[in-house]
C-alpha positions as CSV (number, residue, x, y, z in Angstrom):
1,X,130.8,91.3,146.6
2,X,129.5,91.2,143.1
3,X,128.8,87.9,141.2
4,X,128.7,86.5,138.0
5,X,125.3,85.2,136.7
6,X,124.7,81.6,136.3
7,X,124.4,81.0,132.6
8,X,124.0,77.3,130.1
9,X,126.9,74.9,130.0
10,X,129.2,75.4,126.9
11,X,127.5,72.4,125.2
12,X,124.3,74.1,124.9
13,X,125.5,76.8,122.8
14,X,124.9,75.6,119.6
15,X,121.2,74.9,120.5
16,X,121.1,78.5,121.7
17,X,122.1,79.8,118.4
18,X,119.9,77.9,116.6
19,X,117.1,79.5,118.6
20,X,118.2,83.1,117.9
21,X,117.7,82.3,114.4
22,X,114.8,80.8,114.1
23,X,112.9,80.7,117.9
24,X,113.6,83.6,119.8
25,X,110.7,83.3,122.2
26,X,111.8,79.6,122.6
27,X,115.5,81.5,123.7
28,X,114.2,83.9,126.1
29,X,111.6,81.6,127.9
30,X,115.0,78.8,128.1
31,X,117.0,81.5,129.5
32,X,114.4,83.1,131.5
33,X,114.0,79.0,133.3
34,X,117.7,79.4,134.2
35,X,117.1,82.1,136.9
36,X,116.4,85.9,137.1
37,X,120.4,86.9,135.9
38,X,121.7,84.6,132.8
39,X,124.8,85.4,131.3
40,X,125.7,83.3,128.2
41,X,129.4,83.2,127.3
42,X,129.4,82.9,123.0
43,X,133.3,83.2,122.4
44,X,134.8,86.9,123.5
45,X,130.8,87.9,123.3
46,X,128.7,88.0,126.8
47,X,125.1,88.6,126.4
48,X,123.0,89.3,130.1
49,X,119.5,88.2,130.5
50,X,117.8,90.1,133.3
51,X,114.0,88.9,134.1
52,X,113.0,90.5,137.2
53,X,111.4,94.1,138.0
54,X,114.2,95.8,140.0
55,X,117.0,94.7,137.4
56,X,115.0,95.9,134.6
57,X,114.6,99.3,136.9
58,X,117.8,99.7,137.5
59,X,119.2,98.9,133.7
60,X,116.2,100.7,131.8
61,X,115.3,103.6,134.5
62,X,118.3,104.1,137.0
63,X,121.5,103.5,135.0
64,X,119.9,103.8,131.3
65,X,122.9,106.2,130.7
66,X,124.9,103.8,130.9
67,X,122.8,101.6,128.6
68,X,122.6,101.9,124.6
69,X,120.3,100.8,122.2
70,X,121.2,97.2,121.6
71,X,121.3,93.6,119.5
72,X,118.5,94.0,116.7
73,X,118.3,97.7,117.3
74,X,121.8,98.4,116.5
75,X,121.3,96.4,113.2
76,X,118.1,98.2,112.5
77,X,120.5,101.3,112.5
78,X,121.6,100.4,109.2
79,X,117.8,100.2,108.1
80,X,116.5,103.1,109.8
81,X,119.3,105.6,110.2
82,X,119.1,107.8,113.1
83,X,115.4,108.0,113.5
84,X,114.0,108.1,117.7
85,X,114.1,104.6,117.7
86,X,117.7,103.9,117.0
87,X,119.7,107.2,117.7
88,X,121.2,107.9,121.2
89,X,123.1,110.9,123.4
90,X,122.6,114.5,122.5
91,X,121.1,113.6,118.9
92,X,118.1,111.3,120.4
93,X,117.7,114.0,123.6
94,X,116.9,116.7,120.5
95,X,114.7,114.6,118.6
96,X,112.5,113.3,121.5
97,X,112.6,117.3,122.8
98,X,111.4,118.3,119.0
99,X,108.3,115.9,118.7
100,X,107.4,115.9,122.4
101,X,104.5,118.4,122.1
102,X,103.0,116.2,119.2
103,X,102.3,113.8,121.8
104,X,101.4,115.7,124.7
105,X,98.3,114.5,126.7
106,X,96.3,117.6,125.7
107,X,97.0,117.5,121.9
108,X,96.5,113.4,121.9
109,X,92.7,113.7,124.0
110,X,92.3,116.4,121.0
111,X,92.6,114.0,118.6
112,X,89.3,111.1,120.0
113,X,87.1,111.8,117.3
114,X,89.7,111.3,114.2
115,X,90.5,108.2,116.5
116,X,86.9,107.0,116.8
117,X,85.9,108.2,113.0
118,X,88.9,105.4,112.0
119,X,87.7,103.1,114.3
120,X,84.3,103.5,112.6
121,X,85.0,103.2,109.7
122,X,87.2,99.5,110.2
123,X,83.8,98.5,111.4
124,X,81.7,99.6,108.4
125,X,84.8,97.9,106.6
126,X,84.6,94.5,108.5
127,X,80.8,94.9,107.9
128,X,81.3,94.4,104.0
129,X,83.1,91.1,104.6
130,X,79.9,89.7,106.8
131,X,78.9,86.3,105.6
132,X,81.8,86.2,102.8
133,X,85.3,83.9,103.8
134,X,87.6,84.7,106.2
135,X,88.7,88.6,106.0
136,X,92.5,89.4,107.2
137,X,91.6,91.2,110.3
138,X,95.3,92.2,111.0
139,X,95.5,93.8,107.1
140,X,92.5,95.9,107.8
141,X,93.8,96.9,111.4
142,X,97.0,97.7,109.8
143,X,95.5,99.9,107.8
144,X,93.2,101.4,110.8
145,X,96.6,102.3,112.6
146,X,98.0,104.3,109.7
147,X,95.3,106.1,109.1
148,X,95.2,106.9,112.5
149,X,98.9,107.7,112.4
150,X,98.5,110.1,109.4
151,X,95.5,112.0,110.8
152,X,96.9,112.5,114.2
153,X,100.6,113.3,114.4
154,X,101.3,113.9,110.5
155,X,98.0,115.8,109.4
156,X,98.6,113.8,106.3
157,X,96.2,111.2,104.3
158,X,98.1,108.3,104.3
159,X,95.5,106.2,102.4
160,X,97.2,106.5,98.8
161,X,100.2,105.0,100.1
162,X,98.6,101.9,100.7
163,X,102.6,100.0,100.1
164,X,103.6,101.8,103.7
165,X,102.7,98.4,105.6
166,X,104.5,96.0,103.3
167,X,107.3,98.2,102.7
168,X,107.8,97.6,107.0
169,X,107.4,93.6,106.6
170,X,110.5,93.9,104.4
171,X,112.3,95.4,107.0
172,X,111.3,93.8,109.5
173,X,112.4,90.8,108.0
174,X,116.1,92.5,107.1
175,X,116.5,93.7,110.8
176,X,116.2,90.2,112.3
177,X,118.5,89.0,109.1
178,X,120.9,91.4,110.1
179,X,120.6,90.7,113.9
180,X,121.0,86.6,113.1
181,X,124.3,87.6,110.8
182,X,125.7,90.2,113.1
183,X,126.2,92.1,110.3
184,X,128.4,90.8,108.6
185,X,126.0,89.6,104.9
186,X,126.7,92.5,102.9
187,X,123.2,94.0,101.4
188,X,124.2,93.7,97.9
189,X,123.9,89.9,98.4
190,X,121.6,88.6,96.2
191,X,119.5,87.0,98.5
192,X,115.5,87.0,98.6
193,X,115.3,88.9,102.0
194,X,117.9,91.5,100.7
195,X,116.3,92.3,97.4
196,X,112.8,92.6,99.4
197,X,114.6,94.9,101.3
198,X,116.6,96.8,98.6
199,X,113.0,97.4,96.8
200,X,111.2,98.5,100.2
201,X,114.2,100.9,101.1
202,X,113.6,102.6,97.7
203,X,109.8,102.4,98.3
204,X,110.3,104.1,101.4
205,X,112.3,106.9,100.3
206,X,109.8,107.8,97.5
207,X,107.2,108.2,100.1
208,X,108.5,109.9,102.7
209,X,110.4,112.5,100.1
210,X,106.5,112.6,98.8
211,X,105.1,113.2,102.6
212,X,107.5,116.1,103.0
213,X,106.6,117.5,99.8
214,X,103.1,117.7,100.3
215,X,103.3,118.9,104.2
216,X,106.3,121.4,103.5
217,X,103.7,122.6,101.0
218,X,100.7,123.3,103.2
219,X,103.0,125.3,105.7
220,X,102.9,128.9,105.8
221,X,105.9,130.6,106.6
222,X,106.1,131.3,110.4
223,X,103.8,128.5,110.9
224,X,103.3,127.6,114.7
225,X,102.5,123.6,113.7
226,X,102.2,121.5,116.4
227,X,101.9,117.9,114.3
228,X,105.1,116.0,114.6
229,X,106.1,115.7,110.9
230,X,105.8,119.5,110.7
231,X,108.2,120.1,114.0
232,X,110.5,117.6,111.7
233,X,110.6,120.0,108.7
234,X,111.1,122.7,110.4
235,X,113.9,121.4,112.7
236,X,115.7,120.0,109.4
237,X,115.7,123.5,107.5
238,X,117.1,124.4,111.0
239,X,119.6,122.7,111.1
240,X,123.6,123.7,110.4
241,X,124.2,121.4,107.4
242,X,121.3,121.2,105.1
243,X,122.0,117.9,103.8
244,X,122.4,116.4,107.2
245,X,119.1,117.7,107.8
246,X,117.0,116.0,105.3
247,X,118.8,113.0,106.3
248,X,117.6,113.0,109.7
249,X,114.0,114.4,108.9
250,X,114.4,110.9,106.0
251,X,115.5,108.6,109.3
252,X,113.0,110.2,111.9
253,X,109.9,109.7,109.4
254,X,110.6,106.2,108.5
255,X,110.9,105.5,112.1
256,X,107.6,107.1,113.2
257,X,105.9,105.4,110.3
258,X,107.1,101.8,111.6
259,X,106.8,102.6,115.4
260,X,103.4,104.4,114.9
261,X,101.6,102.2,113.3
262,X,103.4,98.4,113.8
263,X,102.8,98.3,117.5
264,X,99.4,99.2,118.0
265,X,98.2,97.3,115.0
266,X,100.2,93.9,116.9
267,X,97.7,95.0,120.5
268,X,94.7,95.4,118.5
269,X,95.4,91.8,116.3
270,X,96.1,90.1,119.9
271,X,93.6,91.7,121.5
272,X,90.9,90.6,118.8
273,X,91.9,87.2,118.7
274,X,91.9,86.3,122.6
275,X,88.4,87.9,122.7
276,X,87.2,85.4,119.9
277,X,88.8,82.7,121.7
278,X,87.4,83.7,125.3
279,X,83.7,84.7,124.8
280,X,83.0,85.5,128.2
281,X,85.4,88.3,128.0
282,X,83.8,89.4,124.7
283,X,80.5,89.7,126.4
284,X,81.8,91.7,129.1
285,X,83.6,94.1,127.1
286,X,80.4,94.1,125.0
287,X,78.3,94.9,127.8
288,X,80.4,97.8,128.9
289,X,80.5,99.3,125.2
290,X,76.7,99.1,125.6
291,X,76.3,100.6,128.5
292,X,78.8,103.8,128.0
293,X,77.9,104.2,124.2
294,X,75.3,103.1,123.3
295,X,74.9,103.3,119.5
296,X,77.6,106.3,119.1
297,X,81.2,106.1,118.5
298,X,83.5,107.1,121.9
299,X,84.3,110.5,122.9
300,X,87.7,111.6,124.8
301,X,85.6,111.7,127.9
302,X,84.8,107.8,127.3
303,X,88.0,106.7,127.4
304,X,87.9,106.6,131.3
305,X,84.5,104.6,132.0
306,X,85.6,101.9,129.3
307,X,87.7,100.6,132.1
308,X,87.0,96.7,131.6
309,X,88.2,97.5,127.6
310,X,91.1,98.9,129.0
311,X,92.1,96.2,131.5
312,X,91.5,93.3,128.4
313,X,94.1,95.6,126.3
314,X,96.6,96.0,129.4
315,X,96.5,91.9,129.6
316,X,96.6,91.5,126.2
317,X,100.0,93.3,126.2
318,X,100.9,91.4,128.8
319,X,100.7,88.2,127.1
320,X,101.7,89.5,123.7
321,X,104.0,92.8,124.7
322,X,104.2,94.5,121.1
323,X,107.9,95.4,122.3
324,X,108.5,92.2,123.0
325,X,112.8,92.8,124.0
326,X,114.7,95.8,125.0
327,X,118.3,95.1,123.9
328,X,120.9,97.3,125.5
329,X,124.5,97.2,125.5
330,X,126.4,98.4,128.6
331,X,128.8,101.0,128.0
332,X,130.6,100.8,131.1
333,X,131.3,97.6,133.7
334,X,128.2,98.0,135.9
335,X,126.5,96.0,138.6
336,X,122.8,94.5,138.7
337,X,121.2,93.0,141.4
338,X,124.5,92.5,142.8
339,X,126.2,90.2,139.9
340,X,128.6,92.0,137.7
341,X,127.9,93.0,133.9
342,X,131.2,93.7,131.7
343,X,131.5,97.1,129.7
344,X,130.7,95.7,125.9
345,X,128.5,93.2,127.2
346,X,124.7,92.7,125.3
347,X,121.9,93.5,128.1
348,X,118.2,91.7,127.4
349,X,115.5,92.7,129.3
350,X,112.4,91.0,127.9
351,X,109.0,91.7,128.5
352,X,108.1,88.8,127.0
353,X,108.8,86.4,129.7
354,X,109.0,89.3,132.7
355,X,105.0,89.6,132.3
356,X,105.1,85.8,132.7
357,X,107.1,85.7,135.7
358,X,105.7,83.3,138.1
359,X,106.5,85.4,141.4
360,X,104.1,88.4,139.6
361,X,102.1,86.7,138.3
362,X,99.7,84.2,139.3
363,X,99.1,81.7,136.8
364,X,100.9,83.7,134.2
365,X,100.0,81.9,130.8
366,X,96.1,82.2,131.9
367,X,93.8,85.4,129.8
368,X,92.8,87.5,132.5
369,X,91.8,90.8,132.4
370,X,91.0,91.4,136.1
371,X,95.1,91.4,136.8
372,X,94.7,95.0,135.9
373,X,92.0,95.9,138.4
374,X,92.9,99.1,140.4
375,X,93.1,96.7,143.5
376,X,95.4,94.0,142.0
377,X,97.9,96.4,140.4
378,X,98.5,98.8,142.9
379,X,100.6,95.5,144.9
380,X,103.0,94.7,142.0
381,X,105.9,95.5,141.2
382,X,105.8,98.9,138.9
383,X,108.4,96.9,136.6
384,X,106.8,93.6,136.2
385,X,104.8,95.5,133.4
386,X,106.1,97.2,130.8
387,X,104.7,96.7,127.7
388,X,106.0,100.3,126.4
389,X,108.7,100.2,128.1
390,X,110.7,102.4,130.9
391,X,112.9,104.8,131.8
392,X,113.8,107.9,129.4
393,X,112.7,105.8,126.6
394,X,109.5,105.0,128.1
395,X,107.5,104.6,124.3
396,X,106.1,108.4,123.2
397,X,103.3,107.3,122.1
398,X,101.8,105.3,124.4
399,X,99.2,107.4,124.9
400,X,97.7,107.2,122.1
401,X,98.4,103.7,121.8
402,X,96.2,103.1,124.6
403,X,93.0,105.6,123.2
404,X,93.5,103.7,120.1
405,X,93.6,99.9,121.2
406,X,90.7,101.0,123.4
407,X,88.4,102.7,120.9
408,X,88.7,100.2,118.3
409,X,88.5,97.2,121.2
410,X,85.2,98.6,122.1
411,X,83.9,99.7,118.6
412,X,84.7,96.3,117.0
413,X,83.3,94.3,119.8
414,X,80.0,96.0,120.7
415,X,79.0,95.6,116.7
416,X,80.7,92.4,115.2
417,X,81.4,88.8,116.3
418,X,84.6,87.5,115.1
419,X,85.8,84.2,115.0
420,X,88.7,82.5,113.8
421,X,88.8,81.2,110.7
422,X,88.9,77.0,111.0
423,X,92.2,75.9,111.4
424,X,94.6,78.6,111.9
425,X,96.5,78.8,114.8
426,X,97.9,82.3,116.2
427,X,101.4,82.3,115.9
428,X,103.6,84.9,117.5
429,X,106.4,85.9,115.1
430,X,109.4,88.0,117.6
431,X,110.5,90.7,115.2
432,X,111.0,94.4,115.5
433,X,107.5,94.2,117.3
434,X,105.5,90.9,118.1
435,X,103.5,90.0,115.3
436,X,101.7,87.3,114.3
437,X,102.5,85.0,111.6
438,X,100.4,84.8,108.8
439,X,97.6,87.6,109.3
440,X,94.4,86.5,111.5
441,X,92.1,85.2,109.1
442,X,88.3,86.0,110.6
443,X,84.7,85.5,109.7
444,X,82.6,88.4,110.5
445,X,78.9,88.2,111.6
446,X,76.6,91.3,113.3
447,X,76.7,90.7,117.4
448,X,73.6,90.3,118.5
């Protein structure tokens, strides 16, 4: 017999709300302390907090038909259109189909050395900064992530539109606005985070029209591309309405532009600042660059014997998941882990506080990169870790996520020694991705 999930007494409602607006971490790790199956009651809305491997299974992997994108995501709809991230059905089913071979294993090992030249080159970068003030590590990353982004899956130089990042912070910002307001704050509003989003929108549009332009004129007629902004142009001018077409290839874009770039960028600041606040994991991974490198930049065929790199990534993701919550709404009445979810009802999964579950994890708050050993994974749960997600929507890129984080991880830490500039505290900032708040300010110095 099914139950209903234990969830806060009315009375802590308002403190709940609160949080949603301005601690959303502090929200999931209160509802996560409540048990493995919350359900909070806010009026006629029910929102579902599941934090334990076989519920996320079941509601991201077993049942995800019956699960659609969700709270923040449907409000980014009105941001990002229909793009991968945001459409669902038939429509998303085409688009994943379209870009799929962009991202293909093959293709993705193809691309190591563009990887490793960008990787390079933030390390000559972070060398000009050496014995100035604090540099923004998380800028310069940022940047590092879109140009590997436009070398990769766009064959495009993205380096002369340097406004791509803070065009995303805008939204960003306007997604959680609209996910706080449900809505309902028209975006004519004259408010500071609407016109920062008003100017981005338009900022956006010229540059994408300007990315099509310049890729739909490098193509050849009959052209057999295989980047994933060409398969985009080619699957708008295929499509019936023309107009509808440019719309999606408009949505689709934006959306790979924030996706491809905004999560990887969020590993690789993490990543960088628990290694300057844990030395003796900077020396090991040091060591290993060493010892599999030497003095060159990484090869595809590296990417496997950097395996103690790897492992301080997989843990950094763990603590600081870039997808931090998968939001779902259920579209029927459904039952998880034997307690019963109503048909209209919000659905959080969160790795956030899932990788911190104490039943998975053994002292889960702790930095440690041996979790990920071949040894310790292989007796966990495959759903207590799921920093790119699961299910059909498992995260397309994720492979190249992972050569990326890794390359850079190893590049920046066999050359540099960074450490964290004098009073600044790494804040994580739950948006469309988890960022941190404020950049991470660094001083650079030559590793010895």
């Amino acid at each position: 017999m099914s139950a209903r999930p234990p969830g806060p007494p009315p009375t802590a409602l308002p403190g709940l709300l609160r949080k949603l607006a301005v601690d959303r971490l502090g929200m999931m790790r209160d509802a996560a302390g409540l048990g493995d199956a919350v359900r909070v009651a806010m009026g006629p809305k029910k929102m579902y907090v599941f934090n334990r491997p076989d519920y996320a299974k079941h509601v991201l992997a077993d049942n995800a038909e019956n699960y659609h994108k969700g709270i923040g995501l449907v409000e980014a709809r009105r941001i990002l259109g229909n793009g991968l991230l945001t459409s669902e059905g038939d429509l998303w089913r085409a688009q994943r189909r379209n870009v799929q071979p962009a991202f293909r294993p093959g293709r993705i090992t193809a691309q190591a050395d563009a990887v490793a030249e960008e990787a390079a080159r933030l390390v000559a970068l972070l060398r000009t900064h050496e014995g100035d003030g604090p540099v923004d590590v998380l800028r310069e990353v940022t940047g590092l992530t879109l140009g590997v982004l436009g070398r990769t899956l766009l064959d495009t130089d993205l380096a002369p539109y340097g406004s791509i990042a803070h065009a995303f912070e805008a939204v960003q910002d306007q997604a959680m606005f609209e996910m706080v307001t449900q809505g309902m704050a028209p975006l004519w509003l004259p408010l500071g985070t609407q016109r920062r989003f008003r100017r981005a929108r338009r900022e956006l549009t010229r540059i994408v029209d300007a990315l099509v332009a310049d890729r739909s004129s490098r193509m050849s007629d009959g052209e057999d591309a295989d980047d994933a902004l060409s398969r985009m142009i080619l699957a708008a001018r295929r499509h019936a309405d023309p107009r509808t077409g440019r719309r999606l290839l408009q949505d689709e874009l934006v959306t790979l532009l924030l996706a491809g770039h905004e999560t990887t960028a969020s590993t690789l600041g993490w990543t960088l600042w628990l290694l300057a606040v844990h030395p003796q994991v900077r020396s090991l991974v040091r060591e290993e660059a060493r010892e599999v490198l030497g003095d060159r930049v990484p090869g595809a065929e590296d990417l496997h014997k950097l395996t103690y790199t790897a492992q301080v990534v997989q843990e950094a993701m763990r603590l600081y998941p870039p997808v931090w919550i998968l939001p779902r709404v259920a579209q029927r009445a459904d039952e998880v882990g034997g307690y019963t979810v109503t048909a209209g009802a919000d659905v959080l999964v969160c790795p956030y506080t899932l990788h911190r579950h104490p039943e998975f994890w053994d002292d889960p708050e702790r930095f440690d990169p041996g979790r990920f050993d071949a040894s310790q994974a292989a007796s966990r749960p495959r759903y207590a870790y799921i920093p790119f997600g699961a299910g059909p929507r498992f995260c397309i890129g994720s492979n190249l996520g992972m050569l990326e984080a890794v390359f850079v991880t190893a590049l920046v830490t066999r050359d540099l020694d960074l450490s964290v500039a004098a009073g600044h505290d790494a804040v994580a900032e739950p948006m469309l991705s988890l960022r941190m708040r404020g950049g991470l300010p660094m001083t650079v110095r030559s590793a010895r």
